[in-house]
Kinemage of the C-alpha trace (Angstrom):
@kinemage 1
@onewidth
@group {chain A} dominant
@subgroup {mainchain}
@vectorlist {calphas} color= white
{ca unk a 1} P 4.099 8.503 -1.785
{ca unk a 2} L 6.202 5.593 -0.452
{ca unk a 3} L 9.508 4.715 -2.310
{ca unk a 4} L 10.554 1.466 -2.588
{ca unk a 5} L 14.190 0.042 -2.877
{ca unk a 6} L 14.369 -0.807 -5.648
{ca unk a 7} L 11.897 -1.779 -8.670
{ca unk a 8} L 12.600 -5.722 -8.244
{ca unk a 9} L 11.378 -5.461 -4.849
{ca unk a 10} L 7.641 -6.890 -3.593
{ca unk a 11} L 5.931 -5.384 -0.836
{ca unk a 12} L 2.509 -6.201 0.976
{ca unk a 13} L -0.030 -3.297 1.948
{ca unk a 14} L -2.509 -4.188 4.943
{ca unk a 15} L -5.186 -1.915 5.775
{ca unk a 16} L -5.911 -1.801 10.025
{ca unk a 17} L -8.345 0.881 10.044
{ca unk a 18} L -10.093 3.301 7.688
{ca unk a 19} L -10.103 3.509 4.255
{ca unk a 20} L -7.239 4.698 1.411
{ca unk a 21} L -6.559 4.197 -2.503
{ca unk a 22} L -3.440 2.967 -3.325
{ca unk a 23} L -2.104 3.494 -7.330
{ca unk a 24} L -6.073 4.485 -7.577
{ca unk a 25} L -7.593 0.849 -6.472
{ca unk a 26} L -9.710 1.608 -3.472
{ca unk a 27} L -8.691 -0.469 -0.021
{ca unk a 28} L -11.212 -0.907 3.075
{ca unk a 29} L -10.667 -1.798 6.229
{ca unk a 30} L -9.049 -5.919 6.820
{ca unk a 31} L -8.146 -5.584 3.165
{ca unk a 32} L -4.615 -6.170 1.692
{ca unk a 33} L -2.893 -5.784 -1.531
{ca unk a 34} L 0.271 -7.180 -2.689
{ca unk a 35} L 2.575 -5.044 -5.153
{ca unk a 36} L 5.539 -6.213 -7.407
{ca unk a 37} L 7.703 -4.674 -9.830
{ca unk a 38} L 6.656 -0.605 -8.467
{ca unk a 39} L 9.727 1.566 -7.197
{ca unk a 40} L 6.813 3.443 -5.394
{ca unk a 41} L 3.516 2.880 -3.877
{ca unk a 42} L 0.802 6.103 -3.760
{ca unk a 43} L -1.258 5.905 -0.946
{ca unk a 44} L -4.254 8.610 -0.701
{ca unk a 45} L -6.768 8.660 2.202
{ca unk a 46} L -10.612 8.004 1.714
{ca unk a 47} L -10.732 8.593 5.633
{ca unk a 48} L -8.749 8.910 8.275
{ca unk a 49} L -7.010 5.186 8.481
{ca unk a 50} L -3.586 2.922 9.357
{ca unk a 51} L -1.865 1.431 7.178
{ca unk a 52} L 0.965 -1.220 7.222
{ca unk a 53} L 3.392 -1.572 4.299
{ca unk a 54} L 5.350 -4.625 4.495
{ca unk a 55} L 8.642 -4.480 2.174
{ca unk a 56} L 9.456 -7.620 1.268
{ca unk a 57} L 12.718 -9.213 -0.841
């Protein structure tokens, strides 16, 4: 689990290698996901991976 700032906040998710869910949606490698209004993110490996999370204002 990855806590956000704050609820109002936006944040980008980039996946570099592997595979994860995040909040359940599945993500592949080169594939990104932008996020609004969460105060957390839940990230869950499908296989070992890397994963950038961007928080942005």
């Amino acid at each position: 689990m990855i806590a956000l700032r704050r609820a109002d906040r936006h944040a980008w998710v980039q996946v570099a290698r592997g595979a994860v869910t995040l909040d359940g949606q599945p993500l592949w490698q080169s594939d990104g996901a932008a996020v609004s209004e969460q105060s957390s993110l839940r990230l869950i490996g499908i296989e070992p991976a890397e994963v950038l999370v961007f928080d942005l204002r």
